[in-house]
FIMAR-226352 format. One line per 8 residues: their letters; for each residue x, y, z of C-alpha. Coordinates in pm, 1 decimal. Layout:
BEGIN
A) X:Y:Z  ... $
# end
This chain:
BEGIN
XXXXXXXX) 0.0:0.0:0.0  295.3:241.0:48.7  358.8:159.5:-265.4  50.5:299.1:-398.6  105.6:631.2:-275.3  461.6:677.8:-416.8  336.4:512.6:-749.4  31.7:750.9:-809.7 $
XXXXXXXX) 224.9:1110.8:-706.1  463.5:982.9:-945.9  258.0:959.7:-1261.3  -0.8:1229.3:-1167.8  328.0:1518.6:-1089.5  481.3:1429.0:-1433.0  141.5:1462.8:-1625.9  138.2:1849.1:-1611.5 $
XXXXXXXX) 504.3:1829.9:-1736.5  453.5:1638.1:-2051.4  184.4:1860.1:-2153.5  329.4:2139.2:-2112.1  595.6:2029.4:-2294.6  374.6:1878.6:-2618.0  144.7:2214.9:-2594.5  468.2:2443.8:-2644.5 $
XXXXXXXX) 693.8:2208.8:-2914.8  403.7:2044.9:-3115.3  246.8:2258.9:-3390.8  -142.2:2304.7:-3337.4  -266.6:2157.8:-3645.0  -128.6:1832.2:-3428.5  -255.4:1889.2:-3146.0  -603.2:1965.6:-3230.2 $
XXXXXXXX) -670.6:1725.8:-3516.7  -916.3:1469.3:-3410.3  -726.0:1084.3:-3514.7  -1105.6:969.1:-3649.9  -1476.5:1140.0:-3595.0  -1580.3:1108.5:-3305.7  -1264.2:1071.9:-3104.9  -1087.4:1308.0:-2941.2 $
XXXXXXXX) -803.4:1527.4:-3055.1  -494.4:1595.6:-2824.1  -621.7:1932.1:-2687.4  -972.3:1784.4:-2597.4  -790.2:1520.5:-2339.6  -623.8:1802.0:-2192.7  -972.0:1977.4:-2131.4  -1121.4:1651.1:-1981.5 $
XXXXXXXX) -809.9:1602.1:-1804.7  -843.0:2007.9:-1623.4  -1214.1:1914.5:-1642.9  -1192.2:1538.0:-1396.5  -898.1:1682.2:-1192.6  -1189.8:1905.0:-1018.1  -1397.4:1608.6:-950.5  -1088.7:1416.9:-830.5 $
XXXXXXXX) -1059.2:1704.9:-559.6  -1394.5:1700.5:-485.3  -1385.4:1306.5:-473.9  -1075.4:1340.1:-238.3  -1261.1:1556.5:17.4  -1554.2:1368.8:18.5  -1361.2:1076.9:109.5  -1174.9:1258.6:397.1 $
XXXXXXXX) -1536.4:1375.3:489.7  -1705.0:1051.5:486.6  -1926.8:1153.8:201.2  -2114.9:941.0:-80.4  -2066.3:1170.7:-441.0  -2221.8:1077.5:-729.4  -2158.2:998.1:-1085.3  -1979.4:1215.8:-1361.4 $
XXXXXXXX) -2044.6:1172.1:-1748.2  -1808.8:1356.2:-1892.8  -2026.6:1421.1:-2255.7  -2266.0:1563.8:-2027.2  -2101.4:1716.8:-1777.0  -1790.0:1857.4:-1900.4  -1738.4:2203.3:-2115.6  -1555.3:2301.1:-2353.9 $
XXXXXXXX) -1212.5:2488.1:-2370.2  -1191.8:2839.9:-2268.3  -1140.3:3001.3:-2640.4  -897.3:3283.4:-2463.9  -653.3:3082.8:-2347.5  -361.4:2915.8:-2560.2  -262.0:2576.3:-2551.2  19.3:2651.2:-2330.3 $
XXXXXXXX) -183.1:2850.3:-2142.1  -407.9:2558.1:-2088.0  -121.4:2355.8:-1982.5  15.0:2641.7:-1731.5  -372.6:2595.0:-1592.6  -365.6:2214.6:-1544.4  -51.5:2215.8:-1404.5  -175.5:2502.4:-1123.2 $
XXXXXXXX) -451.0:2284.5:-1025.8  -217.5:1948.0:-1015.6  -30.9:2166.1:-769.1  -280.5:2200.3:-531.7  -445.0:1843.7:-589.4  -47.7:1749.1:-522.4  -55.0:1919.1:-178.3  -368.4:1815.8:-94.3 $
XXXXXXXX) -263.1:1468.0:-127.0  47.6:1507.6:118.2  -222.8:1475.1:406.3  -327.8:1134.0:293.9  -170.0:874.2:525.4  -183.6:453.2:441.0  -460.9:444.2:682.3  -662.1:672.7:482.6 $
XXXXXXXX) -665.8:452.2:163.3  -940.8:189.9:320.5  -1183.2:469.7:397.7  -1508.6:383.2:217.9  -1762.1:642.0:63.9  -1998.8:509.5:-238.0  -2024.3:612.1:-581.3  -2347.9:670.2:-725.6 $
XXXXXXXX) -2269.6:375.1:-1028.9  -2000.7:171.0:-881.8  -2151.9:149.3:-518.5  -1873.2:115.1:-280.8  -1527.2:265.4:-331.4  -1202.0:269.9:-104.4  -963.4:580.1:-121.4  -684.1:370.6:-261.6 $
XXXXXXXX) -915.9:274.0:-556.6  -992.2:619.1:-679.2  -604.9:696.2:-633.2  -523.7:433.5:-897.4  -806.7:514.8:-1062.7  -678.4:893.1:-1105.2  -331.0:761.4:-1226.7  -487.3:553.6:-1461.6 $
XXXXXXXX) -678.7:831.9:-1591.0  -369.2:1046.0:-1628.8  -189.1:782.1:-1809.6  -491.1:675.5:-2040.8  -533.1:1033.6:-2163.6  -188.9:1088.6:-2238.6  -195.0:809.6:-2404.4  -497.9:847.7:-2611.3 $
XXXXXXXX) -325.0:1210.0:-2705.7  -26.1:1090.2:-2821.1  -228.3:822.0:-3051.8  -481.4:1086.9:-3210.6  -120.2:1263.2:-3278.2  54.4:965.5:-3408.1  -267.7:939.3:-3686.3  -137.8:1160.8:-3999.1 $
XXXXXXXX) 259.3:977.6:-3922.8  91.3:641.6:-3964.9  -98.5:755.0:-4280.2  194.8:868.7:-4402.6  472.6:610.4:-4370.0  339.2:370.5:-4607.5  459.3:0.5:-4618.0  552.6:44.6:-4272.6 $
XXXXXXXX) 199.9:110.5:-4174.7  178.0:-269.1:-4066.4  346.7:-204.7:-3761.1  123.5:69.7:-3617.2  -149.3:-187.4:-3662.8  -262.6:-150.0:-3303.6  -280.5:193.5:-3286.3  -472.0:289.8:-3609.5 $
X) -789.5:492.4:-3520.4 $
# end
C-alpha cells in the first residue's frame, strides 16, 4: 500500500510536465486534429483532463469527509475549452490545479486509503481505488493524445503502416 502512494504522485506530478511540454513544441494543427470522428483530438484530453482533476478534488474531500458523491459523465457534464486561453496557457492551468491536488494529497496517510464512501454507479469505493483510478486516468489520456497525434505519421509512412497496426484509429 505504500507503494501505492509513491506510485500515483509519481505519474499524476509528471502529467502536467509532458503537456506542457507537447502544448509548447508540437504545432497546433497536431494537437487539435481529431485521429477519427468522433474521437478526441490531443487538446480535448487536456480539457477533460483540467475538467476530472476538479472532480478528483472534490472526490478526495468527500472521502476525507465521509461523504457518498455521485456519478460524472463527462459528454454531459464537461465544457468546452476556454477560447482565450492558448494551448500553453491551458497547460500552465492544469498544471496550477495538479499543484494544489499534489498538496492536498500530502495529508493522505496509508490508513486513509481503506476509507469507504460510495459512488453513485459503482456502489462502494475505497480511497486507494480512486487513487489508482486517477493515475490511470492520467496515463490513459496521455496516451490516447499521443495516438490521435501519431494518426497523420501512420498515414503517411506507407509500407511500414503494418506495424502501427494496433494503434490505427
Amino acid at each position: 500500500m505504500d507503494e501505492l502512494l509513491m506510485w500515483v504522485r509519481s505519474v499524476i506530478s509528471t502529467t502536467p510536465e509532458r503537456w506542457q511540454r507537447m502544448t509548447q513544441v508540437y504545432p497546433i494543427e497536431l494537437l487539435t486534429a481529431p485521429p477519427a470522428p468522433k474521437e478526441w483530438s490531443a487538446v480535448e484530453c487536456l480539457v477533460h483532463i483540467i475538467e476530472t482533476e476538479k472532480v478528483f478534488n472534490t472526490r478526495l474531500e468527500a472521502f476525507l469527509a465521509g461523504h457518498d458523491f455521485p456519478a460524472v459523465n463527462p459528454d454531459q457534464q464537461g465544457s468546452k475549452r476556454d477560447p482565450s486561453l492558448t494551448l500553453s496557457g491551458l497547460a500552465a492551468e492544469f498544471a496550477l490545479m495538479r499543484q494544489a491536488s499534489l498538496k492536498a494529497l500530502e495529508a493522505i496517510t496509508l490508513a486513509d486509503l481503506d476509507r469507504c464512501v460510495r459512488h453513485a454507479e459503482l456502489g462502494p469505493v475505497t480511497l486507494g481505488q480512486m487513487l489508482n483510478e486517477w493515475a490511470g486516468h492520467d496515463l490513459m489520456h496521455t496516451v490516447q493524445a499521443e495516438r490521435a497525434m501519431m494518426q497523420p505519421f501512420i498515414e503517411g509512412c506507407g509500407p511500414w503502416q503494418i506495424y502501427f497496426k494496433d494503434h490505427k484509429a
